[in-house]
C-alpha positions in Angstrom: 0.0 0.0 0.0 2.6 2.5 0.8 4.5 1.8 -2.4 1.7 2.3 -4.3 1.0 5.8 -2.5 3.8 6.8 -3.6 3.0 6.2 -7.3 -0.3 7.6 -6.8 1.3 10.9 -5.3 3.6 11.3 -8.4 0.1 10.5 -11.0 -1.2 12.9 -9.2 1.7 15.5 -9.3 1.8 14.9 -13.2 -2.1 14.9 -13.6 -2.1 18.8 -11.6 1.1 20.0 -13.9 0.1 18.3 -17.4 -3.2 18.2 -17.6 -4.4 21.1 -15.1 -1.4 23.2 -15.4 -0.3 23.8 -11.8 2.9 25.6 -11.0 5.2 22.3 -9.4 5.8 24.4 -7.0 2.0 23.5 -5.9 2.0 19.9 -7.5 5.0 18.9 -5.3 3.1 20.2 -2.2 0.2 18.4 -2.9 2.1 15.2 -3.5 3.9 15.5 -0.1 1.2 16.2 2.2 -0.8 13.1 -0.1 1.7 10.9 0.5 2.3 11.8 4.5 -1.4 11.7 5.0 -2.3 8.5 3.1 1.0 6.6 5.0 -0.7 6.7 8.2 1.5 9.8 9.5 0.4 12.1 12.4 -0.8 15.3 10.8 1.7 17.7 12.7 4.3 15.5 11.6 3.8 15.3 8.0 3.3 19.7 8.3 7.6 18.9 10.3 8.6 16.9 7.7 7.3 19.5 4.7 9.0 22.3 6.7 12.2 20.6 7.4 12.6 19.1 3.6 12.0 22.4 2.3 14.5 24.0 4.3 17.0 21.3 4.8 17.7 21.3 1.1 17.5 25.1 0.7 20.6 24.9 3.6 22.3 23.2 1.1 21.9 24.6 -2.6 19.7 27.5 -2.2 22.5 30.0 -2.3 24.2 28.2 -5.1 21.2 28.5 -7.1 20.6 32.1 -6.6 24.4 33.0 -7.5 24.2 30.6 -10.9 21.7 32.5 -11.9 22.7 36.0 -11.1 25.7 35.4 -13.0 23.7 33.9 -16.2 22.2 37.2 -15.8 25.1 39.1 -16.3 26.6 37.3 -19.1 23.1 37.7 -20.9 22.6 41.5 -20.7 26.5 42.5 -20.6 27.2 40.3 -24.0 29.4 38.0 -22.5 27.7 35.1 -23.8 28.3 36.9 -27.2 31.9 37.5 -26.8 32.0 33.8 -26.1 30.1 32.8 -29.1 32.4 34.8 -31.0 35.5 33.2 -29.5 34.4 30.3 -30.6 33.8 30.9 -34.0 37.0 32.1 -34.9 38.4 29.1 -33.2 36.3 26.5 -35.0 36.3 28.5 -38.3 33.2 29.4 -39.9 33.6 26.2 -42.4 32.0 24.4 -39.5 29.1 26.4 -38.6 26.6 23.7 -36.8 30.0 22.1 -34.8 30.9 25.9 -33.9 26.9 26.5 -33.1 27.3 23.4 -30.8 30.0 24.0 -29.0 29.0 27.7 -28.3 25.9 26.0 -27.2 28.0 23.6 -24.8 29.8 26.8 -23.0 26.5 29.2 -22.6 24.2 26.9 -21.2 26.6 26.0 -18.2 25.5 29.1 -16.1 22.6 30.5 -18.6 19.2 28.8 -19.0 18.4 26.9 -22.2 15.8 29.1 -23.1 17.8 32.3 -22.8 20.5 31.1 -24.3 18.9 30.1 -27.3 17.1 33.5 -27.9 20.2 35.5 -27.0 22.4 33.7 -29.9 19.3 33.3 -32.0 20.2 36.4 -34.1 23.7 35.1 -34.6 22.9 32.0 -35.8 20.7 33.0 -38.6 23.7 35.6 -39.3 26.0 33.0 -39.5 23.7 30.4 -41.2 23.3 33.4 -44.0 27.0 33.9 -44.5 28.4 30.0 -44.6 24.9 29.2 -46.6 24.1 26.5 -44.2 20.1 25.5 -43.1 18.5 27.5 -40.8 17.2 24.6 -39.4 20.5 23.0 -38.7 22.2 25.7 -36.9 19.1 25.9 -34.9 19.5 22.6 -33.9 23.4 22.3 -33.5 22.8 25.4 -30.9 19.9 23.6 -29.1 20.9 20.8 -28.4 24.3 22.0 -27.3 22.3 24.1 -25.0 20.7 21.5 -23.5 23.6 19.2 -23.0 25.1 21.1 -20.3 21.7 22.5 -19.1 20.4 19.0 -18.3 23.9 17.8 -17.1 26.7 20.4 -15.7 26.1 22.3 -12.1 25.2 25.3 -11.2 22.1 24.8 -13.7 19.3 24.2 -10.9 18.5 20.9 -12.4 21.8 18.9 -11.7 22.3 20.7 -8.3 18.5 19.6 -7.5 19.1 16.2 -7.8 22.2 16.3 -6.2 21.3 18.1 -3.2 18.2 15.4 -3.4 20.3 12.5 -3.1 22.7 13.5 -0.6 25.9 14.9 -3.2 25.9 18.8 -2.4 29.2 17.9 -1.2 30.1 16.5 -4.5 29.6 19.0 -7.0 33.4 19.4 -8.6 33.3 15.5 -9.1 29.8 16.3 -10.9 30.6 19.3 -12.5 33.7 17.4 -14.1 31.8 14.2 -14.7 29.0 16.2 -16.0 31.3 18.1 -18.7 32.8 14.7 -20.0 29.1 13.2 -20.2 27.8 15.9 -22.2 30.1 15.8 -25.0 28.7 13.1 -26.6 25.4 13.8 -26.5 26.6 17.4 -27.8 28.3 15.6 -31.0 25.0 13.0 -31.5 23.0 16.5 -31.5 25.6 17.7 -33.7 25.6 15.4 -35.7 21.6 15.2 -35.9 21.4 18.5 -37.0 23.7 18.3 -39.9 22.3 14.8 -41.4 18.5 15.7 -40.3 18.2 19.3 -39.7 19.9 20.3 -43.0 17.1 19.0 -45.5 14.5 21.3 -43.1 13.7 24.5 -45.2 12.2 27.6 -43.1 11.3 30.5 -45.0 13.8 32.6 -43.9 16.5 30.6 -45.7 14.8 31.5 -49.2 14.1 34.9 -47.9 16.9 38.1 -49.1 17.2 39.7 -45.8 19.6 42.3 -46.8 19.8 43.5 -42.7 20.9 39.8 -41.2 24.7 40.3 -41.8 27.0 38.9 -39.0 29.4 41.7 -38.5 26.8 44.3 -38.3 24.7 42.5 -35.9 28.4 42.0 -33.7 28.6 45.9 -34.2 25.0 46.4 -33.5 25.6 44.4 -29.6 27.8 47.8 -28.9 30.9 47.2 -26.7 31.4 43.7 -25.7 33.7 42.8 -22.6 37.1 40.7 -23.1 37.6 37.1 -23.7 39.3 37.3 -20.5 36.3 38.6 -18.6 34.0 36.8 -20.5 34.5 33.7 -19.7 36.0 34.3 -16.1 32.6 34.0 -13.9 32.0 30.4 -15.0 36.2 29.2 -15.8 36.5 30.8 -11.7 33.9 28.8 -9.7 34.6 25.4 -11.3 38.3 25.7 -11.0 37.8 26.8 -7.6 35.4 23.8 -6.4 38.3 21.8 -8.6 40.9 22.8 -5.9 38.5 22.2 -3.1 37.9 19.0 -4.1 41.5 17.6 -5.0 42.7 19.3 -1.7 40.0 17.3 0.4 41.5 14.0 -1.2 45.2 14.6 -1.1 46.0 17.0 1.6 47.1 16.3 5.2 44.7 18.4 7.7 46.0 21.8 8.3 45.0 25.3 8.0 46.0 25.7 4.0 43.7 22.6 3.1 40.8 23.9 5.3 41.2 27.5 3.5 41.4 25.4 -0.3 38.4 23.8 1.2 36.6 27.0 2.1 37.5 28.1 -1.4 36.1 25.3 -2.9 33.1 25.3 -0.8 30.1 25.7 -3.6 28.4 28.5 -2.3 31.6 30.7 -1.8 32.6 29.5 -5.5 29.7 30.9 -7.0 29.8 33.7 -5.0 33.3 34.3 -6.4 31.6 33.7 -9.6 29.4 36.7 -9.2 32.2 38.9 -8.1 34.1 37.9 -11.0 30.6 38.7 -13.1 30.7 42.5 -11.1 33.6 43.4 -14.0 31.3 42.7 -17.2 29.2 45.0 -15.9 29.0 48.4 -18.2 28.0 50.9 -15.4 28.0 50.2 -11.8 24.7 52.2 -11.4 20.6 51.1 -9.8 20.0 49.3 -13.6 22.8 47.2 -13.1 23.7 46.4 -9.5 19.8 47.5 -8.4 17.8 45.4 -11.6 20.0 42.9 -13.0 20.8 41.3 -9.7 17.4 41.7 -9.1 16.2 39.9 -12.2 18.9 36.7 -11.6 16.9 37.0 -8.3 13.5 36.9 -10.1 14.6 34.0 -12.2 15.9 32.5 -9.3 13.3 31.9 -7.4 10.9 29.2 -9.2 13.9 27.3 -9.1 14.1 27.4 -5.5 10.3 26.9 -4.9 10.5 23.6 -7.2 13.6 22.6 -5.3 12.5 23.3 -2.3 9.4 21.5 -2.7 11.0 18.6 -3.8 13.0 18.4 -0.7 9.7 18.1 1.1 8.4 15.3 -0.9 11.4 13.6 -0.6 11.7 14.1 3.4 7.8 12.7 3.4 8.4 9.8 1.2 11.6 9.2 3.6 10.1 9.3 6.7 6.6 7.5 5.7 8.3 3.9 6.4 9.4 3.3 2.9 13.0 3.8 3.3 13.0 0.6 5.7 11.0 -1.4 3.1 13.2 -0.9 0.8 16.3 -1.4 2.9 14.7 -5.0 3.4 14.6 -5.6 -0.3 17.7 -7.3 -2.4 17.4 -4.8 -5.4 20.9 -6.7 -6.8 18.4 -9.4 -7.7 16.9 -7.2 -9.9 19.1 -4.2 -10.7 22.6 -4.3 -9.8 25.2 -2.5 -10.6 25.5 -0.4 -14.1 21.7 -2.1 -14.5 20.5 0.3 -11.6 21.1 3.1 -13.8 18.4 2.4 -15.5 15.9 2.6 -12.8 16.3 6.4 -12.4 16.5 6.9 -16.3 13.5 5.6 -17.1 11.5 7.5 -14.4 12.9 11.0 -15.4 12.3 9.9 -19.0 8.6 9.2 -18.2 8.2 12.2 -15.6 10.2 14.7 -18.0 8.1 13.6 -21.4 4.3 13.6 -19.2 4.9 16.9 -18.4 7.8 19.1 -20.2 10.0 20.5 -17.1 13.0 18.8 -16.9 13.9 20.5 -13.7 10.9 19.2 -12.0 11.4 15.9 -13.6 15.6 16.1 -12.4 13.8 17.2 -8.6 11.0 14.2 -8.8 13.0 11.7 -9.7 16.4 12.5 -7.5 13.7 12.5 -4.4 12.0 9.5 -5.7 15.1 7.2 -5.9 17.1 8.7 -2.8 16.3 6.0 -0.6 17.6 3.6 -2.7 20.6 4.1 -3.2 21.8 4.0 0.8 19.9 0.2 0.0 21.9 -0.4 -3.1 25.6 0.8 -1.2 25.7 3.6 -3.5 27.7 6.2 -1.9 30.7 8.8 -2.6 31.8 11.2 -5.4 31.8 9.1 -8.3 29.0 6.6 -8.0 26.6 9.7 -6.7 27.7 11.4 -9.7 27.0 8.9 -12.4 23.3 8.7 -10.7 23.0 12.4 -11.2 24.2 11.7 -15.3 21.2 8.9 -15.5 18.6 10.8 -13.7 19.4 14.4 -16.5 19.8 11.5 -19.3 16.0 10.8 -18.5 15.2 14.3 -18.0 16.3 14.9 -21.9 13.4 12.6 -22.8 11.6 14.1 -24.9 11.6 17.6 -25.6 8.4 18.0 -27.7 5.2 20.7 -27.3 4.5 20.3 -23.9 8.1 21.6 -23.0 9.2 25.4 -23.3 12.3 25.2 -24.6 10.6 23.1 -27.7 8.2 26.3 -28.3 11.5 28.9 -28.1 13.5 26.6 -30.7 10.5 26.8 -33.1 9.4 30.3 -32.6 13.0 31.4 -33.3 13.8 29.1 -35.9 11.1 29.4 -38.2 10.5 25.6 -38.4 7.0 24.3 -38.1 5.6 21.2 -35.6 6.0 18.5 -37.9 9.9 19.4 -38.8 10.5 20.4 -35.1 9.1 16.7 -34.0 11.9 15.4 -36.9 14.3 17.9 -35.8 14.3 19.0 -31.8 12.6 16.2 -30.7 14.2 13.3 -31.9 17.4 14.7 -31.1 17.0 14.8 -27.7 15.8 11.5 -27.8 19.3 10.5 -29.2 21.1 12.5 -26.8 19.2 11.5 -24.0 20.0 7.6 -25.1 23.4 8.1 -25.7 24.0 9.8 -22.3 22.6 7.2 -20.4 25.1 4.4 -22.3 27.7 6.6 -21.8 26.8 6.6 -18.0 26.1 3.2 -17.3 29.7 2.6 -19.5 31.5 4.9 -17.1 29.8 2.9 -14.1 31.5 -0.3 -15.1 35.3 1.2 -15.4 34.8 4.0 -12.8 32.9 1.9 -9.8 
């Protein structure tokens, strides 16, 4: 009965988000205090166990959250994510536009959101697209699923640092962050790959259309002054070298006062925070628009995140406390799913959450609370096995993107290509990339662990 609570609660928290299109902020809630009240547990303790899930996992991530998106933020509105795109291209070559388009895609979308990211190099790409007389279409989907590569994969994006604040691996994140980077290449070069083969026999009117006014260097020119290379690229190169060092120093160093201040360093809120200070120098003015309502629109972007999180963390303290972490612990899972095998278990249920209803940050927060008490049950424990469950839970969370997602809508609005040729394009994509990732995970498993 309690096991199949639990599935009820997480029907019902799809049914309320896909169907009746509640914020899952709400849905969470609802599936918490459903699953607390149907297991038989006092009603001021299941009220405790919202409270302390919510804030327990806020303890650990909220501030990391808040910082990766501030400096997203900055890099948007102060063209740093331009200069970056632009470093790229000239290191690629524009004889490779969709491999430059991915790779550009790879580097944004570690501290900006998909979405953003996509609209901010949107006029670029159909600039470039123009000049190496290349598909719309494919570029489009070179720079997608790049985007979404690292989105789905690399910390500080709130969906990787969910999931691993939800099964116990805040402490991790430089083994994740690292992991996560080698992960995502692949399923950057199937997108790539996709695109070119697929995405270059997709025709969108703009590609027969003479628009005189979508040149490349006059829409770099039309940006205005863009910061350095050096500057561009120092408020996400700073944090993850930073939790890097923290992280080799914890494994190699004696105990003393240097390794406790590397440590400290390397700590992930006092990384990020790093991260934003090193953002402070894009910023064109030091003035109320840019210190007053760009830190206060990272803030506004921010905070969804931290609701959804947060109310994961509750539904995951419920479902901990309702009795079913010591049914599991009595159950011999290795008879079923041992090993790289296990992997599997958390991909499927982020695929199935992620394509029901379209977040993949709620399906990264779902299924990360869903399968924590598992793992203590399956000996899963430390940097690198916690870290490969964090690759299989965002390899579901790529399945599917399609119209129920956001991120589908922004790659078709801005790229001209209709349903149909989106479904062919954007959707099947992700379902390669979201395959390929998981192999690729369960493959590391066996050598790694």
């Amino acid at each position: 009965m309690l096991v199949a609570m639990i599935i009820l609660s997480v029907v019902l928290i799809v049914v309320l988000t896909a169907v009746f299109k509640v914020h899952p902020f709400l849905s969470l809630l609802a599936g918490a205090f459903f699953v607390g009240i149907t297991s038989g547990m006092p009603l001021l303790t299941v009220v405790e166990n919202v409270n302390e899930g919510f804030g327990g996992l806020m303890k650990g991530i909220g501030l990391v959250i808040v910082a990766g998106t501030i400096i997203g933020v900055i890099l948007e509105k102060s063209g740093a994510a331009y200069r970056m795109a632009e470093v790229v291209l000239r290191v690629i070559g524009e004889k490779r536009p969709q491999l430059a388009m991915s790779i550009i895609g790879y580097i944004v979308s570690i501290p900006v959101f998909c979405d953003s990211g996509f609209i901010i190099l949107s006029s670029l790409k159909k600039a470039l697209a123009k000049r190496a007389k290349v598909a719309i279409a494919s570029m489009s989907v070179a720079l997608a699923t790049g985007l979404y590569a690292t989105h789905t994969l690399v910390p500080p994006t709130p969906g990787p640092i969910a999931a691993a604040g939800n099964i116990g691996a805040e402490n991790f994140l430089g083994t994740i962050i690292l992991i996560g980077l080698i992960v995502a290449i692949p399923a950057v070069v199937v997108g790539y790959l996709w695109a070119v083969r697929v995405g270059s026999k997709i025709s969108v009117p703009e590609d027969v259309e003479d628009n005189n006014g979508l040149d490349y260097d006059e829409i770099v020119k039309s940006f205005g002054h863009m910061p350095s290379t050096f500057k561009a690229f120092l408020p996400i190169v700073l944090p993850i070298v930073l939790i890097g060092v923290g992280s080799i120093a914890k494994l190699t160093m004696a105990e003393g006062s240097f390794k406790n201040f590397l440590q400290f360093l390397g700590a992930p809120t006092v990384a990020l925070l790093f991260g934003v200070s090193a953002a402070f120098l894009l910023l064109p003015k030091w003035n109320e628009e840019t210190l007053t309502k760009w830190i206060g629109e990272g803030l506004k972007e921010a905070a969804p995140i931290l609701l959804i999180t947060g109310a994961g963390g509750a539904f995951g303290k419920v479902i901990s406390n309702s009795g079913v972490a010591d049914l599991i612990s009595g159950m011999n899972f290795d008879a079923i799913a041992g090993g790289a095998l296990f992997l599997l278990v958390p991909f499927f249920i982020a695929a199935a959450l992620k394509t029901a209803q379209g977040s993949t940050t709620a399906a990264l927060v779902i299924t990360s609370t869903l399968i924590a008490p598992l793992l203590p049950a399956m000996g899963i424990e430390g940097a690198i096995p916690l870290a490969l469950v964090v690759m299989a839970v965002g390899a579901g969370g790529m399945m599917v993107s399609h119209v129920n997602d956001s991120f589908f809508w922004v790659v078709t609005q801005f790229s001209g290509m209709t349903v149909t040729d989106a479904y062919k394009a954007q959707t099947m994509a992700t379902l390669l990339q979201g395959v390929t990732t998981i192999v690729v995970t369960m493959i590391l498993w066996m050598i790694l662990v």
